[in-house]
N, C-alpha and C positions, 0 to 999 in steps of 0.2 A: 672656143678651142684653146684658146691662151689659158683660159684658165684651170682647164683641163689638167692643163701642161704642167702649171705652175702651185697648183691650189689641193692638196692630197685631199682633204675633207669634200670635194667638188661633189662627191655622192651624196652626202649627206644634204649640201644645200641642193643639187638637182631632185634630191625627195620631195624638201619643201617647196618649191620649181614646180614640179610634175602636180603634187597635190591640188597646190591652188588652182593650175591651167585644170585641173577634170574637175573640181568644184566649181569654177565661174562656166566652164563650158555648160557645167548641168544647168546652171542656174540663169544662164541666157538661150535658154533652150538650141547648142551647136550637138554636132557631132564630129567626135575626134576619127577623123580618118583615119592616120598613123601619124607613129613619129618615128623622127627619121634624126638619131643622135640623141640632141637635147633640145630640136625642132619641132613642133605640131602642126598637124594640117587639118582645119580644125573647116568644115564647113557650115552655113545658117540657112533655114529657109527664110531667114528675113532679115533683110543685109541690116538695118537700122539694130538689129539687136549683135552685129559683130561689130559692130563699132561702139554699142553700150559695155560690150563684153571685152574689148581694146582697152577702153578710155578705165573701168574697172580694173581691169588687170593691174593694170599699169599703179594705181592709186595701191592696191591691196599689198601688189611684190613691196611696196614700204612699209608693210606692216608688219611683215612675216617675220618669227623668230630666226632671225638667219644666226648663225655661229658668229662668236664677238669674232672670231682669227678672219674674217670674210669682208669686214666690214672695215678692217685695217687696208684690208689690197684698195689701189687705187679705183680701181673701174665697179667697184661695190662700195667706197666710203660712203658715209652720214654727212652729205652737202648741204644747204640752208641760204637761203634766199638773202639778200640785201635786208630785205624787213624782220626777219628770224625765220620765216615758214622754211617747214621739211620741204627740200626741193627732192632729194634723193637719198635710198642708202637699200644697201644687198642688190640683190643680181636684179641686171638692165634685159628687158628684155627689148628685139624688134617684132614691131607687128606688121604685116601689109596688108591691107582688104582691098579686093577689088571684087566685082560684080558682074556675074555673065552666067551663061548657060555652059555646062560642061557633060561629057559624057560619064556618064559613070557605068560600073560593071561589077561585080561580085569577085572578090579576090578568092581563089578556089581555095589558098591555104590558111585564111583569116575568118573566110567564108560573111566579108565586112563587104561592106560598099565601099568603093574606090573613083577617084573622078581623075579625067586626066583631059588632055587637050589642050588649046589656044589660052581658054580661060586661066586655066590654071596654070601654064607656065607663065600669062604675062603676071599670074599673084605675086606666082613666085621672084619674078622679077622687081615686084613695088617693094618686095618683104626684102628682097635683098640689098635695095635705099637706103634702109631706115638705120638708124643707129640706135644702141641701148637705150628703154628709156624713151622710143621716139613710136608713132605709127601713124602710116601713110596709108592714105588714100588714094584709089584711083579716079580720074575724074566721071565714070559711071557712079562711082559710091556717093556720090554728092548729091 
């Protein structure tokens, strides 16, 4: 949101953002629910591939051609470890996974599958933990 606020180009890096999140989802076999902002709610039939598709994410957002003006803001600089290694740079994202059974239904105007319930607001909950940059687990995903 802050960066929303403060960052005019925020579209441009939410492109590269949105891109990468429907390229890893394809490629750790998820399905993108919806998004909601510059959020996803991205569900797997097999929890061990959303935490390959986490731990990825996370690794690739340092790759991405982000706009040099993005990489100046503090909460996107180019950070580096004690020993040299890229620890960080461009947008942080949070991930939460947790693991359960949810109902799902057909959203009549999407005409998508939609899941809602217990499961899914406690995700929502682990996702809401996590800091840029960070993703949590619940102790079912373990």
């Amino acid at each position: 949101t802050h960066l929303w606020e403060t960052y005019p180009q925020m579209p441009e890096a939410l492109q590269i953002h949105n891109d990468l999140m429907r390229d890893m989802i394809t490629v750790f076999g998820g399905y993108e629910v919806k998004t909601i902002g510059d959020s996803f709610f991205v569900a797997f039939p097999q929890c061990a591939n959303s935490v390959r598709f986490a731990v990825q994410l996370q690794l690739s957002l340092m790759q991405q051609p982000w706009p040099p003006s993005l990489l100046e803001l503090p909460d996107c600089r180019v950070e580096f470890g004690e020993d040299g290694h890229l620890l960080w740079q461009g947008l942080r994202v949070r991930v939460g996974i947790h693991r359960g059974v949810a109902a799902v239904e057909i959203n009549p105007d999407t005409l998508r599958a939609d899941y809602f319930g217990p499961t899914i607001n406690f995700a929502a909950r682990v996702e809401s933990k996590a800091v840029g940059g960070q993703v949590l687990l619940s102790k079912p995903v373990l």
